[in-house]
C-alpha positions in Angstrom: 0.0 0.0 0.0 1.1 3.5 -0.9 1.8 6.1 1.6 2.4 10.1 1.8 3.7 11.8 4.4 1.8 14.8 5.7 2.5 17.2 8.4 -0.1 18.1 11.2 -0.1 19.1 14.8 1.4 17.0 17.4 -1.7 15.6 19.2 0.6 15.8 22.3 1.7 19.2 21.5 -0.4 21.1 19.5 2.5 24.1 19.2 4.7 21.5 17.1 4.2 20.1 13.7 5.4 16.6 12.9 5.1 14.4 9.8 3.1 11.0 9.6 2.5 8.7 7.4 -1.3 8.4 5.5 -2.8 6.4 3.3 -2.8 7.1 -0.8 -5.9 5.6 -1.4 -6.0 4.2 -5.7 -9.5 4.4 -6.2 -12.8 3.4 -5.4 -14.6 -0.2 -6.8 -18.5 0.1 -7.3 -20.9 -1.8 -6.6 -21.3 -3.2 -10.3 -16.8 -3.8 -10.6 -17.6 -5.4 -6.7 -20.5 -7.9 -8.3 -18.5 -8.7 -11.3 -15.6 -9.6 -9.3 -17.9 -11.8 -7.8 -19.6 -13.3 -10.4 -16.0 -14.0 -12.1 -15.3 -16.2 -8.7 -18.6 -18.3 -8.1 -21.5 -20.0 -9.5 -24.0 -16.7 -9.4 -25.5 -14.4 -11.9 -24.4 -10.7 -11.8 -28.1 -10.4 -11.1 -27.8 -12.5 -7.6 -24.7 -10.8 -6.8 -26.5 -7.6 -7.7 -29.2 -8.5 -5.6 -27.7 -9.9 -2.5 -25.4 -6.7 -2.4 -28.1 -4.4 -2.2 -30.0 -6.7 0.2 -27.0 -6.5 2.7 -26.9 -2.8 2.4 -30.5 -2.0 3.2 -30.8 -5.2 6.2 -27.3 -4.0 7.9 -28.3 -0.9 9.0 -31.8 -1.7 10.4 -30.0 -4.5 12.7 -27.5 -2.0 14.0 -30.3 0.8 14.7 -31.4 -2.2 16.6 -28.4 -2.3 18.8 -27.1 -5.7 17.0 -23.4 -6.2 16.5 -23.1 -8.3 13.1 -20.9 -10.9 12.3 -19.1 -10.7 9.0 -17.7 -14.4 9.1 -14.4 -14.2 7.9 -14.2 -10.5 7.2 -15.2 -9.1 10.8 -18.0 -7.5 12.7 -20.1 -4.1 12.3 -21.2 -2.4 15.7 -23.1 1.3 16.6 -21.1 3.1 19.2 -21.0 6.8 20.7 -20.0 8.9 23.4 -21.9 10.9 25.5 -20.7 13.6 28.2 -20.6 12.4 31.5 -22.9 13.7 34.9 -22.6 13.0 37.9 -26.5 12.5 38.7 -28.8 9.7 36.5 -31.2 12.2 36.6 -29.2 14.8 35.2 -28.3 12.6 32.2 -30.7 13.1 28.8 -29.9 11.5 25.3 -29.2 15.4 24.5 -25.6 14.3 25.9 -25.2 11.8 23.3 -22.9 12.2 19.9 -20.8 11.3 18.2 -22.5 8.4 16.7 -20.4 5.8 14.7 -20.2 2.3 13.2 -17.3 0.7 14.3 -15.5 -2.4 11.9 -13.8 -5.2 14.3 -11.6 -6.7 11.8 -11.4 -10.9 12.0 -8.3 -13.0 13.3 -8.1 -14.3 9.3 -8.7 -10.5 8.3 -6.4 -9.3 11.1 -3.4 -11.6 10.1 -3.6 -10.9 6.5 -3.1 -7.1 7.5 -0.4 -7.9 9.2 1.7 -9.1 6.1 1.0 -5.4 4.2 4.2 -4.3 2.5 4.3 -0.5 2.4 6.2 2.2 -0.4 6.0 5.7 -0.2 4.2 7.7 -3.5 5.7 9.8 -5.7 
């Protein structure tokens, strides 16, 4: 994977600018290239794949709104967290004081390992 380096504050010490490392990202693959690579690999029409993509994209969010965390299998596990500021009271607390609202991706062991083996070269 290609990387650039950028400078930004120090999150220690805002006063100081370092340079890190960030990702050079090639592109984007749509959900059509995604379904074809598919297709090229199984048994299914690019209709099913179609289908099934588009399934998974309107079902996953309804189970998270839910408060479900969803296994992925081999690829890892979707999850809703937040933050919220803190009281010192129950009764002070309201879901005003929640933000920051996220989905959070817990990579697998499989996915985790092959991550491990990324070989990095810095772009031109």
């Amino acid at each position: 994977m290609k990387y650039k380096l950028t400078e930004r504050a120090n999150p220690q010490d805002r006063t100081k600018k370092k340079l890190y490392a960030a990702p050079v990202y090639d592109g984007k693959i749509s959900k059509p290239e995604l379904a074809a690579e598919i297709v090229n690999v199984s048994s299914l029409s690019r209709g099913d794949v179609s289908n099934v993509i588009e399934n998974i994209i309107d079902i996953i969010p309804k189970y998270l709104l839910m408060g479900k965390s969803i296994n992925l299998g081999e690829l890892g596990t979707l999850r809703v967290s937040f933050t919220s500021e803190g009281v010192e009271n129950a009764s002070d607390f309201n879901v005003g004081k929640i933000s920051g609202v996220r989905v959070l991706f817990t990579p697998s062991t499989k996915l985790r390992e092959q991550l491990e083996k990324i070989t990095f070269e810095k772009s031109e």
